[in-house]
N, C-alpha and C positions, 0 to 999 in steps of 0.2 A: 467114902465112895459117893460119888454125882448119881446122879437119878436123871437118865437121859431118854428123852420121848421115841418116840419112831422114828427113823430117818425117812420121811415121806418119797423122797425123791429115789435115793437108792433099793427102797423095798417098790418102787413102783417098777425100777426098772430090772429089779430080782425076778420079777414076776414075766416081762415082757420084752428086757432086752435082745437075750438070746431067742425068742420066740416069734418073735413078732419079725415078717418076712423085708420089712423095709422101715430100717431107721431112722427117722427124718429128721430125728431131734436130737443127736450125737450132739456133745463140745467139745470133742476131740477133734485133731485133724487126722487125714488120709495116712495109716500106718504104713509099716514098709515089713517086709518080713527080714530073718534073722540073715539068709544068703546076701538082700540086697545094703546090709547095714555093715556088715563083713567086708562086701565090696568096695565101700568107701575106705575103707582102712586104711593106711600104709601094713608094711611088712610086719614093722616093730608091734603096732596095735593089735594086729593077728597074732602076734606069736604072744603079747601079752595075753591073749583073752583065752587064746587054743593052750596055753602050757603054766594057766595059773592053777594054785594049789585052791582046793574049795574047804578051806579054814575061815575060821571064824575072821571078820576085817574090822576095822576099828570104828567106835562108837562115833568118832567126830566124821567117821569115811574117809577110803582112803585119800591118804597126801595128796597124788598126784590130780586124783579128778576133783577135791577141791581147788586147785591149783589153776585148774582148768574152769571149774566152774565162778572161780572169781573174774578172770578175763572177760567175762559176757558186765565184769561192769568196769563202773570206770574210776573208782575209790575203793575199793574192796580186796581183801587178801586172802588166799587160804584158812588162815586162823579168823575170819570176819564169818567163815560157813559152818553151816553144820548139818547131815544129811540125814534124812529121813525116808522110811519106807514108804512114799507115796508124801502128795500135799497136806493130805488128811493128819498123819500123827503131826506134821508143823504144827498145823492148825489145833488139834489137843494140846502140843505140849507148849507155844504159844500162852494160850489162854489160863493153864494151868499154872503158868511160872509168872506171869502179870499178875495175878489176879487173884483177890481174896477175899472173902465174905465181905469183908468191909468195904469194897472197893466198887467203883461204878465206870460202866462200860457204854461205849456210843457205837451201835453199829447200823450202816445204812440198807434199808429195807428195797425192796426185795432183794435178798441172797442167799447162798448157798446156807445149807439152811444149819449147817456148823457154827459157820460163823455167828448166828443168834441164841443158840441151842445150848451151846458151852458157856458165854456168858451168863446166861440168863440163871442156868446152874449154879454157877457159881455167888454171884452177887445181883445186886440190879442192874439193868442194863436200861437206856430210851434208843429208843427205835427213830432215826432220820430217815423219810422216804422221800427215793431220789421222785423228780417230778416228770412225768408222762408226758405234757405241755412245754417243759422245757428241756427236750432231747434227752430226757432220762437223767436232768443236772443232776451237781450239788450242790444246796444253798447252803455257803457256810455259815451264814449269820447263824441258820437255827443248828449247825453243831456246835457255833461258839454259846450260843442259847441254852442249849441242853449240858454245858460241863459246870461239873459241880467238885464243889472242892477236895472229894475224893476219885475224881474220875483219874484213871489208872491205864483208857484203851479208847483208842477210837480203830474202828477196823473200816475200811473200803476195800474196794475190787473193781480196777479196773485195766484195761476192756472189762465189763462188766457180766457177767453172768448173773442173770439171761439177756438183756438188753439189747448188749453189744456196745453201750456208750465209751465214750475216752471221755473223760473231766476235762475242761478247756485247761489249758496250764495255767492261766495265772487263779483260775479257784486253787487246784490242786497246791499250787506255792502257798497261796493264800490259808488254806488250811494246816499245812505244816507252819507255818509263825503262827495260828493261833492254839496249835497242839504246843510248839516251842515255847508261849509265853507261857503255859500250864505244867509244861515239865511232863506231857500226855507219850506216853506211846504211840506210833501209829503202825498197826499190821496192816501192811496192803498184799491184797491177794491178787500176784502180778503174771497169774498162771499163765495168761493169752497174749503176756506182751511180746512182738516179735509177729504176731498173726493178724491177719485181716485184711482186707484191698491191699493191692502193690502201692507205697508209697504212703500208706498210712503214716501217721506221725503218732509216735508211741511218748506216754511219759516217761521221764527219768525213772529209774529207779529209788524207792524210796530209800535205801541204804546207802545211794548213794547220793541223798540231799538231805539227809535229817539224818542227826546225831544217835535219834531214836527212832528211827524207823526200821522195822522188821519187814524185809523181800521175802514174801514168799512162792517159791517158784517151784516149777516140776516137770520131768519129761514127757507129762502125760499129754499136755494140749497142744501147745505152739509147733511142739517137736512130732505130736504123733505116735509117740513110744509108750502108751501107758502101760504094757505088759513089762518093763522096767520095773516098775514099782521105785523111782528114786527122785526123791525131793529134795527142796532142801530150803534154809532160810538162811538172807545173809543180815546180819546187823554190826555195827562199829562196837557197837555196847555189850565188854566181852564178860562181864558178868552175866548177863543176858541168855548168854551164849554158853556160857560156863552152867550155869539152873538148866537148861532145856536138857546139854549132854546126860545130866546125870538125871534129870526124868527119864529121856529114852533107856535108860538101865533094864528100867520098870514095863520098857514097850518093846520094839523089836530087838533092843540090843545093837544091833548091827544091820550093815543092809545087805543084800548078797552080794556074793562077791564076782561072777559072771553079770550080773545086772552094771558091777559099778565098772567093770571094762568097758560093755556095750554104749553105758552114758559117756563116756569121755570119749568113746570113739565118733560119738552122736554130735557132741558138743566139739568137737577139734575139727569137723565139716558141717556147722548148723548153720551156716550161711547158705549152703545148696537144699539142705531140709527146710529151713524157713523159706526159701525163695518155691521151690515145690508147690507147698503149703500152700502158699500164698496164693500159687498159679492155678491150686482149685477153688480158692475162693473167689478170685477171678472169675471162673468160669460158670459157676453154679450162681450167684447172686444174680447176674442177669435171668437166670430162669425162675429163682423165685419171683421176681420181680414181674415178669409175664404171666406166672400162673395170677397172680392176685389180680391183675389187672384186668384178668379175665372172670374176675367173679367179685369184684367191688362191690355187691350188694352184700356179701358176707363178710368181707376183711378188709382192715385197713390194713396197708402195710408201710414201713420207711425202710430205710436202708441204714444200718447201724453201722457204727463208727468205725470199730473193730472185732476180731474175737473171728468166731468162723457161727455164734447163735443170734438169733432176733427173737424181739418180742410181740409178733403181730398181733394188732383187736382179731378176737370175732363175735361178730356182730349177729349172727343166728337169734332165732328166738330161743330154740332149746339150750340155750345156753355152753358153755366150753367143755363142761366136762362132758357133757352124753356125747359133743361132737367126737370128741378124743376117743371117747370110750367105744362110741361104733365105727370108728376109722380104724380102732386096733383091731377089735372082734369082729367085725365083717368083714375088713380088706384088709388085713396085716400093717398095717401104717402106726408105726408108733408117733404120737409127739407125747410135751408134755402138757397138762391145764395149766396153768398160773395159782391155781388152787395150791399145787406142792407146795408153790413158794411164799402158802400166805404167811402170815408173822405175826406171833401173838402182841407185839410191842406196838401194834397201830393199822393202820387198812391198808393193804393191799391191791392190785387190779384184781377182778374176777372174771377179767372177759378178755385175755390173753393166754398164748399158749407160746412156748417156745419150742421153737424149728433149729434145723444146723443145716449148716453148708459147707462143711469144710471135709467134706467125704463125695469118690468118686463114685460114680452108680447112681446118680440123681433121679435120668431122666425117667425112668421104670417106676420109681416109685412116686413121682410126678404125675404119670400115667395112670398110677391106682388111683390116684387122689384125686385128681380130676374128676375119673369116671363116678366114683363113690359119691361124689359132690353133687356129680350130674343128677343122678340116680336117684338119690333123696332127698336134693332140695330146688331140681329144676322143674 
C-alpha cells in the first residue's frame, strides 16, 4: 500500500467549496441540469436511459458509449478505451500499471497535484517546470535532459491546469519523438481539450499520435458534467489497457450505469455543449481582463491559451495566501493560492492564485471582489 500525502487542493476545497458564496476559482465549465440534458436526447437515448436495468455494467464500460467515446478521436476504437469513475481513478490506475519501484517518472511542474503525488510514491520522479516568461512553455531539451535509462513516464497537461497554456505543436511533436526514441510513455491529461476562446486551436490527441500515449479525458471539465463521475483513457497499447482493467477490479469495479447513458447522450450532441462552453468563456474573460486593469498595482494578468482557468501574479505585500484567505473569510470569494500547487520536485511561483471563468454568474462575484480590494488595499 502507497503512503499518500494530503490532497491540498481537494481538502482546501472540502473545506470551502460548497461554503463559500462565490466561486471564482471553478475548472469546470457551466453545468446543465438533468431535464436540460434529457432534452438533447433523441427518443432512442431516452427510452435507453428512462427503461435501463440498474445492474451492475461492465468493467471496460459499456460497448456502445465506448463506441461513442472513441469518435471524439480520429485513430481510436472502442477496444482502445477504458472507463473510469472520474479522471482521478485513470490517473491512479495509470500510474500504478507504469510504474514500479524501480522506474523513474518526468512530470511537469506546476500540476494537478496527482499527477506528482503518485509518482513520487511509487519510484523517483524529476520535476520539469513549465516557465512563467515563456507563456507557461515546455522546454524539451530539459525533459530530454532529465530521462534516465529507466524512465518508464513522462506525464503533461494540457490546456494546462492552472495556467491555461496549450504547448505550441511542434514542442508537443517534438516531445513525443523524444519519449518515442526512449520507448517512454506519455500520459497526457487532455481534460480541457475542446474548451477555451471560440477558435482555439487544441492539440491532437495524444492516442492519437503516439503509439504510447495515454488520453486521459472526462466528462467533468470541457463538457460541464462532473456529477457524471465518467472518465476514461484511450491508448493503442492494449496490454496497457488490458493491466489498468483488471486494477479497476480492485477500485470502482464498474461505473454507473445511469451515469453511462447520460455521457453518451452528452457526448452524441457535444458539439452544442462545447460550442456553449465555450460562449461563456467568451463572455467572462473580457471581464476578468477589466477587473485587473483596474487594479495593476496588485495583479498582473495575461490571457491563457485555453481551459476556462489562469494563473494571475499578485503582487500585494502581504502576500497570496492572507489575500485568498481574507477574500474567502470576509467576502465569500473563493480562489485558490499557487501555494496548493507547490511541488516538492523543485520551486514553484508563490505569488499566483488561480481563478476560472467558464461559469455563469461572474458579474456579482466580481462585484465582491472589487469592493473587498477597494476596502483594504485602497
Amino acid at each position: 500500500m502507497i503512503n499518500l500525502p494530503d490532497f491540498r487542493l481537494e481538502t482546501h476545497f472540502s473545506k470551502w467549496e460548497f461554503k463559500a458564496k462565490y466561486h471564482m476559482t471553478a475548472s469546470d465549465a457551466e453545468s446543465v441540469s438533468l431535464r436540460e440534458l434529457l432534452a438533447m436526447a433523441t427518443p432512442e437515448e431516452r427510452e435507453e436511459f428512462e427503461g435501463m436495468s440498474l445492474g451492475y455494467t461492465e468493467t471496460f464500460g459499456a460497448p456502445d458509449l465506448r463506441e461513442v467515446i472513441a469518435t471524439t478521436y480520429t485513430k481510436r476504437e472502442a477496444h482502445d478505451i477504458l472507463c473510469f469513475a472520474g479522471a482521478s481513478e485513470g490517473i491512479y490506475a495509470a500510474n500504478m500499471v507504469l510504474l514500479d519501484k524501480d522506474s523513474h517518472a518526468i512530470v511537469v511542474t506546476p500540476n494537478y497535484q496527482s499527477h506528482e503525488t503518485l509518482p513520487v510514491a511509487i519510484c523517483e520522479a524529476t520535476g520539469v517546470p513549465l516557465d512563467p516568461n515563456d507563456n507557461w512553455s515546455l522546454d524539451i531539451d530539459r525533459i530530454a535532459a532529465a530521462i534516465q535509462p529507466n524512465t518508464k513516464l513522462v506525464t503533461i497537461n494540457f490546456p494546462h491546469n492552472p495556467t491555461g497554456t496549450i504547448l505550441p505543436l511542434e514542442r508537443y511533436m517534438a516531445l513525443i519523438e523524444v519519449c518515442r526514441k526512449h520507448g517512454i510513455y506519455i500520459l497526457h491529461d487532455e481534460i480541457f481539450n475542446g474548451l477555451g476562446p471560440s477558435n482555439t486551436q487544441h492539440l491532437p490527441f495524444v492516442a492519437d499520435v503516439y503509439e504510447r500515449g495515454l488520453s486521459l479525458n472526462v466528462m467533468s471539465k470541457a463538457y460541464g458534467l462532473p456529477g457524471l463521475r465518467i472518465g476514461w483513457i484511450a491508448c493503442e497499447d492494449a496490454s496497457v489497457i488490458s493491466k489498468m482493467e483488471r486494477l479497476k477490479h480492485y477500485l470502482s469495479i464498474c461505473n454507473s450505469g445511469p451515469s453511462e447513458r447520460l455521457a453518451k447522450i452528452a457526448l452524441n450532441h457535444r458539439a452544442a455543449l462545447l460550442a456553449r462552453n465555450c460562449a461563456v468563456v467568451d463572455e467572462n474573460l473580457p471581464k476578468w481582463g477589466a477587473f485587473f486593469a483596474k487594479h495593476p498595482d496588485l495583479f498582473d494578468w495575461y490571457q491563457p491559451d485555453g481551459s476556462c482557468t489562469a494563473f494571475p501574479k499578485y503582487k500585494g505585500g502581504d502576500g497570496v495566501e492572507e489575500f485568498a484567505r481574507s477574500l474567502v473569510e470576509d467576502s465569500g470569494v473563493l480562489l485558490l493560492p499557487s501555494t496548493i500547487y507547490r511541488s516538492e520536485l523543485g520551486t514553484t511561483p508563490t505569488d499566483r492564485f488561480r481563478l476560472g471563468f467558464g461559469r455563469r454568474g461572474l458579474d456579482e462575484g466580481l462585484a465582491v471582489m472589487d469592493a473587498h480590494i477597494t476596502q483594504k488595499y485602497k
